[in-house]
N, C-alpha and C positions, 0 to 999 in steps of 0.2 A: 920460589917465585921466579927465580931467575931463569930454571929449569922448564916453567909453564910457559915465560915469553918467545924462549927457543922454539920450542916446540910449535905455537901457533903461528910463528912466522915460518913457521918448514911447510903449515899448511898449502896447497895449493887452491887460489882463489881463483874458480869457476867465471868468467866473463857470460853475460845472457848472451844465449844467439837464437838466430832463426832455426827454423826447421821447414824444409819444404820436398816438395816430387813434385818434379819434371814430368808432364803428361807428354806434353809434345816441345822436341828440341829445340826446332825452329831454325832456319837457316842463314844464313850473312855473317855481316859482321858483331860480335858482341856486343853489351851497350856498355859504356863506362863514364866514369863520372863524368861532366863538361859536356856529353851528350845531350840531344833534345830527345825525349821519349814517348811517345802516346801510346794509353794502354786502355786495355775494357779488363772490368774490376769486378767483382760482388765481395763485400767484405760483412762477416759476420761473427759473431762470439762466440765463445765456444758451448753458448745455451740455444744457437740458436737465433740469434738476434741479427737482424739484416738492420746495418746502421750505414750503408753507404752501396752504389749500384750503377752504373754506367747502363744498364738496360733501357734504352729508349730514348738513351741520352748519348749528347757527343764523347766523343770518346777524353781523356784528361792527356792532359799535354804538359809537360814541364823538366825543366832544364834540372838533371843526374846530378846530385853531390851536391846544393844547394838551399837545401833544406826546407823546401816545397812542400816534402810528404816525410812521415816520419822515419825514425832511422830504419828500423825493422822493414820500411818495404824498400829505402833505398838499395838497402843490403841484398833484397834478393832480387831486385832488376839488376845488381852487375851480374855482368857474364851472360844474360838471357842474350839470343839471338833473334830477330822479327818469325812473329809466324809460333813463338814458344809460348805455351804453357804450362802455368807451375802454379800447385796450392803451397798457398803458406803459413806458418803458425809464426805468430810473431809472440814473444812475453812483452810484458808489461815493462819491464825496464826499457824495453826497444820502441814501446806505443805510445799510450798518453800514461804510463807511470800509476801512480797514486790519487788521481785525477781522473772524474768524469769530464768526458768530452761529449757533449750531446747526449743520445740516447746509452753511449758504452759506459757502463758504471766502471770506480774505480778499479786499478789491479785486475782489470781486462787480459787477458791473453786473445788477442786477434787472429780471424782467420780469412785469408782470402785467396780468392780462385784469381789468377791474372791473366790475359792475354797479353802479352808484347806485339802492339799493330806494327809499328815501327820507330827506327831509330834514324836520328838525322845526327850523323856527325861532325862534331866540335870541331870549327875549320871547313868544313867542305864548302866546295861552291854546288850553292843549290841549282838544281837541274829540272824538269820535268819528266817526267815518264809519258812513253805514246804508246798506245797498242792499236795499228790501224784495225777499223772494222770492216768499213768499208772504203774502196777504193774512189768510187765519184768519176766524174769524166768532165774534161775540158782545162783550161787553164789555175795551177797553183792562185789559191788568192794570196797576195800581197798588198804591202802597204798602199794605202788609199784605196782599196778596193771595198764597196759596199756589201757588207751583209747580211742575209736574212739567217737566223740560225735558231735550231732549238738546242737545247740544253737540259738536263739534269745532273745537278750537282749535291753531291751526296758525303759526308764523313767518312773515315778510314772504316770503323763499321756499320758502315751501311745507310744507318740514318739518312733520310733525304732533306735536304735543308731548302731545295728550291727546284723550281723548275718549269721551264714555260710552256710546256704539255699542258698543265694544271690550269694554266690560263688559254690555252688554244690558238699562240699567240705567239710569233717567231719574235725575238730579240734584237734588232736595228743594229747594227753596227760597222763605222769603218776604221778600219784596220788599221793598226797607228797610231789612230785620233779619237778613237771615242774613249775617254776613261774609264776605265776599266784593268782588272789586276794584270799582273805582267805575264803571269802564267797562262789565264786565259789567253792572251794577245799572240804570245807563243804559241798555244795550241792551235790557234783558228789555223796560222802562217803556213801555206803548203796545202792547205785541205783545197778539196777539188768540189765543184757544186754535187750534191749528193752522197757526196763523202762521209764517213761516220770514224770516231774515234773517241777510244776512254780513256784521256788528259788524267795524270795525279798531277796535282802541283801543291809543293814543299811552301811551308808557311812564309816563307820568305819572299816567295814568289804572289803571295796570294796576297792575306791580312797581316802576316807578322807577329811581332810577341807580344800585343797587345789586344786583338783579336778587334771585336768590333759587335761592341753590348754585348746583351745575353745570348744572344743566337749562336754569337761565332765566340768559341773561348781563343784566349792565348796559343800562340802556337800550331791554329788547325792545319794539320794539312788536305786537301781537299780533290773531290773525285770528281769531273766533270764525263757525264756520257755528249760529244757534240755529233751534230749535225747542219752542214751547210745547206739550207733550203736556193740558195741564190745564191749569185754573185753578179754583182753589178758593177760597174766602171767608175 
């Protein structure tokens, strides 16, 4: 007896892990836990079964190591880089367990394709991204200056969330004073009448971590295409 205890404690006991491939690297900085992440997903069984999908939808947003998503996918967003792709097989120990969750019957082994859009690091001061398009002519607008402007603002992938094309119809605003997100107000800052540029701005800059209703989830970060039609005094 004493002989049979030895021996099963000599076993070594196998921990469940992931299993996944890297289609595409992806480039920057890593993601680690503390980090904020947004990703486009499809996840399904391994019969088959599509039980979850980012297609058509904003992209998911939420803070690394914090237990937002199960552990199986936290595990293989560390070490992704923005821009990477990875399928992944999670087991059941790592998903919902023994337990249906929605359509995934129990003792599921999950499968999913992920994109890494990007990662906002733990700490950082949030910034905007510029890419001028077009250059415009005459005086930088600045504070208190009136303007007419179109826009389309769209999710990390792609999704268009708004846009005043759609309505035919330039966007009022002066600069400083009209309420509106901080990243917007940054981006207008410098643009020249006729001027074009595609603003990212970091959730932090925009809605925040609590997003605003169904439209906008927690955490978006958001793509604005601008255009100064006018500038007024």
């Amino acid at each position: 007896m004493v002989a049979t205890l030895i021996a099963f404690a000599g076993l070594a006991i196998q921990e469940p892990k992931i299993n996944f491939i890297d289609m595409i690297i992806g480039k920057g900085e890593p993601a680690q836990a503390g980090d904020i992440v947004a990703i486009d997903y499809r996840g399904t069984t391994t019969t088959g079964l599509e039980f979850g999908s980012t297609q058509n939808r904003p992209p998911q947003a939420f803070p690394l190591g914090k237990g937002v998503v199960i552990e199986g996918l936290e595990q293989a967003l560390i070490g992704m880089k923005p821009g990477g792709k990875r399928v992944i097989s999670v087991p059941p120990e790592l998903g919902y367990g023994d337990k249906a969750n929605g359509p995934i019957p129990p003792n599921s082994t999950l499968i999913y394709e992920i994109t890494l859009l990007r990662v906002d690091k733990e700490g950082a001061e949030p910034k905007i991204e510029i890419v001028e398009v077009a250059d415009g002519e005459g005086a930088p607008a600045k504070e208190g200056d009136e303007l007419e402007v179109h826009y389309t603002v769209r999710f990390l992938n792609g999704l268009k969330l708004d846009s005043s094309h759609d309505r035919n119809e330039t966007f009022k605003v002066t600069l400083g004073q009209t309420a509106v997100i901080k990243g917007f107000t940054q981006g207008l800052t410098g643009m020249k009448q006729g001027g074009k540029r595609k603003v990212t701005i970091p959730y932090q800059l925009a809605y925040g971590e609590s997003g605003r209703g169904p439209q906008l989830p927690p955490f978006s970060t958001l793509v604005f295409d601008l255009e100064i039609v006018k500038i007024g005094k």
